[in-house]
C-alpha positions in Angstrom: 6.8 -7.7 -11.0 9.3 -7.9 -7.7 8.2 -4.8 -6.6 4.4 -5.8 -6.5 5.7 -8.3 -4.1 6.9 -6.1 -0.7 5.1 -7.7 1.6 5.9 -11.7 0.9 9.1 -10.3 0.1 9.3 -9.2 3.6 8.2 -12.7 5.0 10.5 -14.9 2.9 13.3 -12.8 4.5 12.2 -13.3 7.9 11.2 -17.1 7.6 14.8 -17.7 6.4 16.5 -15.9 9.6 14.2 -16.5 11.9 12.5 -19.8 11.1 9.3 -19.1 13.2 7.2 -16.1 13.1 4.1 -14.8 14.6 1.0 -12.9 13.2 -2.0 -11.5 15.5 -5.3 -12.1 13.6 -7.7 -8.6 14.3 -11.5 -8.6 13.7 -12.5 -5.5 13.7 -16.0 -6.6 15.1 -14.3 -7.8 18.5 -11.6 -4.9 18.4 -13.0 -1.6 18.5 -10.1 0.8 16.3 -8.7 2.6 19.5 -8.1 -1.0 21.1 -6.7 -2.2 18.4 -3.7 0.6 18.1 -3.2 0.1 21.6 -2.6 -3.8 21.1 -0.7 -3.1 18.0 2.0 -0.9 20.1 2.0 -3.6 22.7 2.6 -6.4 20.3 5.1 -4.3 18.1 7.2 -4.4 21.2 7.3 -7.8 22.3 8.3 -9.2 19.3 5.0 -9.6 16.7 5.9 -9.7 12.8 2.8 -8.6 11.2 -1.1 -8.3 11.4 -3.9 -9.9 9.5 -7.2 -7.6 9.9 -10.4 -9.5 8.8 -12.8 -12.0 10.1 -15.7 -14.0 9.3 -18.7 -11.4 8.8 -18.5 -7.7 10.0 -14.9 -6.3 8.9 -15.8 -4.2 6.1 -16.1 -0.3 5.5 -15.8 2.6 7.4 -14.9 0.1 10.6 -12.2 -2.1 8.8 -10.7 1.6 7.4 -10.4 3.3 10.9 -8.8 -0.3 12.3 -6.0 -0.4 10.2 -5.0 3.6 10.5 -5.1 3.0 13.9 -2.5 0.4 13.3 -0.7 2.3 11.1 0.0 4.9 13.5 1.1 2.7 16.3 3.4 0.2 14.7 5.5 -0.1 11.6 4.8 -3.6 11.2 2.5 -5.5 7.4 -0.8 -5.2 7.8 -2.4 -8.0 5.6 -6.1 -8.3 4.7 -7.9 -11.6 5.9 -10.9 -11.3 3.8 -14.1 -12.8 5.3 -15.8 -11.6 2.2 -15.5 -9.9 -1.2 -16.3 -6.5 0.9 -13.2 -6.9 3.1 -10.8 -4.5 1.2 -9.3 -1.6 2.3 -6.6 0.9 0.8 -5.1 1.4 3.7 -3.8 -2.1 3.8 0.1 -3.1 2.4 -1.3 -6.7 1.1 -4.2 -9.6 1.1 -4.4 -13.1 1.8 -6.1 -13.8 -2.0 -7.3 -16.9 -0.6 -9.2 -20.2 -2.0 -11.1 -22.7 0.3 -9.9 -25.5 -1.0 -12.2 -27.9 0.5 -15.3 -25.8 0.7 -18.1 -27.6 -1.2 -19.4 -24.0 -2.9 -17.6 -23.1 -6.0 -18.0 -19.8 -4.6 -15.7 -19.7 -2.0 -13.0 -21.2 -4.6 -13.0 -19.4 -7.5 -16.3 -17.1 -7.2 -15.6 -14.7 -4.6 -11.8 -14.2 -6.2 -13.6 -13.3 -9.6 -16.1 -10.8 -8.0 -13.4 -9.1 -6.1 -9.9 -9.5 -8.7 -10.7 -5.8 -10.2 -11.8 -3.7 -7.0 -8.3 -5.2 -5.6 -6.6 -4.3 -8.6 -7.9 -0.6 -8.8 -7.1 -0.2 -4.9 -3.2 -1.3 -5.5 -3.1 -4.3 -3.3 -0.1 -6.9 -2.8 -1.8 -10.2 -3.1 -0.7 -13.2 -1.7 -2.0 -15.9 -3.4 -3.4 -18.3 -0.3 -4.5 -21.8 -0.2 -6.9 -21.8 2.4 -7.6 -25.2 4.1 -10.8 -26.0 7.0 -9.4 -28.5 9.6 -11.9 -29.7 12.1 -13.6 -28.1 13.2 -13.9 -25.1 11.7 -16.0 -23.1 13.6 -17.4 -20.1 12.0 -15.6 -19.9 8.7 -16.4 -23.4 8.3 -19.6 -23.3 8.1 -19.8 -19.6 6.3 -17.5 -21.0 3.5 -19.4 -24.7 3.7 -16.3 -26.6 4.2 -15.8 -30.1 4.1 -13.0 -30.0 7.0 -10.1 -32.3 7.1 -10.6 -34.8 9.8 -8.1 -34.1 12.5 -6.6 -37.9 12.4 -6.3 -38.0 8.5 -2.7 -36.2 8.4 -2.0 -37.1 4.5 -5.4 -35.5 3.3 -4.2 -32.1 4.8 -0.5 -32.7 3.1 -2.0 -33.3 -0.3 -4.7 -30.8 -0.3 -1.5 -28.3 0.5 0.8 -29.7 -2.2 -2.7 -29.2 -4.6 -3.0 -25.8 -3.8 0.7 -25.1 -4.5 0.4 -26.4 -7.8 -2.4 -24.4 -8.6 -0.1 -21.1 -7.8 -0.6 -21.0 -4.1 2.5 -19.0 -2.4 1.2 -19.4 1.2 -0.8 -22.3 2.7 -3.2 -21.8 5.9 -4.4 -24.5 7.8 -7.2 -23.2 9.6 -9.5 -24.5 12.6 -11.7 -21.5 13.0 -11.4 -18.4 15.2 -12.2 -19.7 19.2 -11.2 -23.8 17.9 -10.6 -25.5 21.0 -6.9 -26.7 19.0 -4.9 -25.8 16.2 -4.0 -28.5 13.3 -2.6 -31.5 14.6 1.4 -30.9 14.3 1.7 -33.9 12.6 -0.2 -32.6 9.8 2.3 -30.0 9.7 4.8 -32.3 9.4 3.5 -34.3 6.0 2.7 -31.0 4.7 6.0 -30.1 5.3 7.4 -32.4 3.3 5.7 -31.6 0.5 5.5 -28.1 -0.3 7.9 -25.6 -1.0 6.0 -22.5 0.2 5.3 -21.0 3.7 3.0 -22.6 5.8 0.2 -20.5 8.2 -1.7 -22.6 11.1 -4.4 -20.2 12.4 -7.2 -21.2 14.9 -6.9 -23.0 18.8 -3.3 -21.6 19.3 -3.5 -20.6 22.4 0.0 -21.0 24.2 3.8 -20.7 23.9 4.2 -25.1 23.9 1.3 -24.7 20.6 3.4 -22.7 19.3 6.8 -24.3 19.2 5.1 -27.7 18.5 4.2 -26.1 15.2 6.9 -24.8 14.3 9.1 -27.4 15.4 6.5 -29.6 13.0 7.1 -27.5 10.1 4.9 -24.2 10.0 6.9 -21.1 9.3 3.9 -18.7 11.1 1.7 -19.4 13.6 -1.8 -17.0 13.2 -3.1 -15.8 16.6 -6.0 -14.0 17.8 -8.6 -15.1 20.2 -6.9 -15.8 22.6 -6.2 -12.2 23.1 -9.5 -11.1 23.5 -9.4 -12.3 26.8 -6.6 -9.4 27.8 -8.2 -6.9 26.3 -9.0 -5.0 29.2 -5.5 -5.6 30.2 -3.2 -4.7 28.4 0.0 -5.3 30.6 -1.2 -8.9 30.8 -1.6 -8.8 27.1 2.3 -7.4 26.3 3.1 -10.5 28.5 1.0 -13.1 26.7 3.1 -11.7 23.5 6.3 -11.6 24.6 5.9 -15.5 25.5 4.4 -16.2 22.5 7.2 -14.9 19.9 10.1 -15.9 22.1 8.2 -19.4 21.8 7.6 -18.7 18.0 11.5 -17.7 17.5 13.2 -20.5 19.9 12.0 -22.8 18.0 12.6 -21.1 14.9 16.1 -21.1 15.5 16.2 -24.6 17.1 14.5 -25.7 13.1 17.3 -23.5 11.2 20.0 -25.2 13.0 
């Protein structure tokens, strides 16, 4: 069974010696597959520790396929599935988020979707990650897609509890996630009571935008921080974007090591 496992394997090791890591979220929609190698060289060499390719609606196919090779050929780094849907799969991939929304109000998006796509993910040979997947407000897109019932911001314990559910239902990772483009991340001191709780890895994705988000999160308990938007506005840059990195994992690590100590 260990050997099914590569991938987490991989990001137990690094959360232990490095206490904070970073992943770059790529939708293929807003990342056409050239870009995205380029950006995946870039952040391979400022310090980035994997990449999860997916989105809300669009990454699927022939588009989601040619994203990931292109990847692939520029950085060495996991490339992990952030399913949107049940038709975001893709051999090319090393693992998937097999995520349940928690707090969606459609049994679909907690136990359906995972049904429908358990055997195309089993014939294609992919790591899964079994992920509790948790809306804070506001949510944005995938709140509304997955009809969540976000966690209010100011009601810390709900998001702590909701996370220590999910890990007794077989979760091994947890996201907390404000939507793509949030104007903030989950409050840090819902990291924190979280924190306490469970045993596994904690993901915030959504609103983290700069190098103080991201040590406040992992200073608060979070052992990866998920970014992705915020890029899009480098795109045409790319030496801007190398930069935005480089300051983002050294923030990610610092206070990784400052949490190990």
């Amino acid at each position: 069974m260990k050997k099914f496992q590569k991938v987490y394997a991989h990001i137990l090791d690094k959360i232990s010696t490095q206490g904070g890591l970073t992943f770059m979220q790529l939708d293929p929609p807003n990342y056409n597959p050239e870009l995205s190698g380029k950006i995946a060289k870039i952040a391979t060499e400022n310090g980035l520790d994997a990449f999860a390719v997916g989105g809300s609606v669009g990454a699927q196919g022939e588009l989601l396929d040619a994203t990931i090779k292109q990847i692939k050929e520029n950085s060495d780094l996991p490339v992990i599935l952030f399913p949107g849907n049940v038709a975001t799969l893709s051999k090319y991939a090393d693992a998937l988020y097999f995520l349940s929304m928690l707090n969606s109000n459609d049994p679909y998006w907690i136990t359906g979707a995972q049904i429908s796509s358990a055997w195309p993910i089993k014939q294609l040979g992919l790591e899964v990650i079994p992920t509790s997947y948790i809306i804070v407000e506001p949510g944005m897109a995938v709140g509304w897609m997955g009809r969540a019932q976000p966690i209010p911001r100011d009601k810390y314990y709900l998001g702590a509890v909701t996370a220590l559910a999910g890990q007794y239902l077989g979760a091994k990772l947890v996201i907390f996630e404000s939507g793509g483009g949030s104007p903030t991340h989950a409050p840090p001191e819902m990291i924190t009571q979280a924190r306490k709780l469970v045993e596994v890895p904690i993901l915030v994705a959504g609103g983290v935008k700069t190098p103080e988000s991201v040590s406040s999160l992992i200073k608060a308990g979070a052992d990866i921080v998920q970014v992705g938007s915020i890029f899009e506005k480098a795109q045409g840059d790319l030496k801007k974007c190398g930069e935005l990195f480089n300051k983002i994992t050294t923030a990610a690590r610092n206070a990784g090591k400052e949490k190990l100590k």
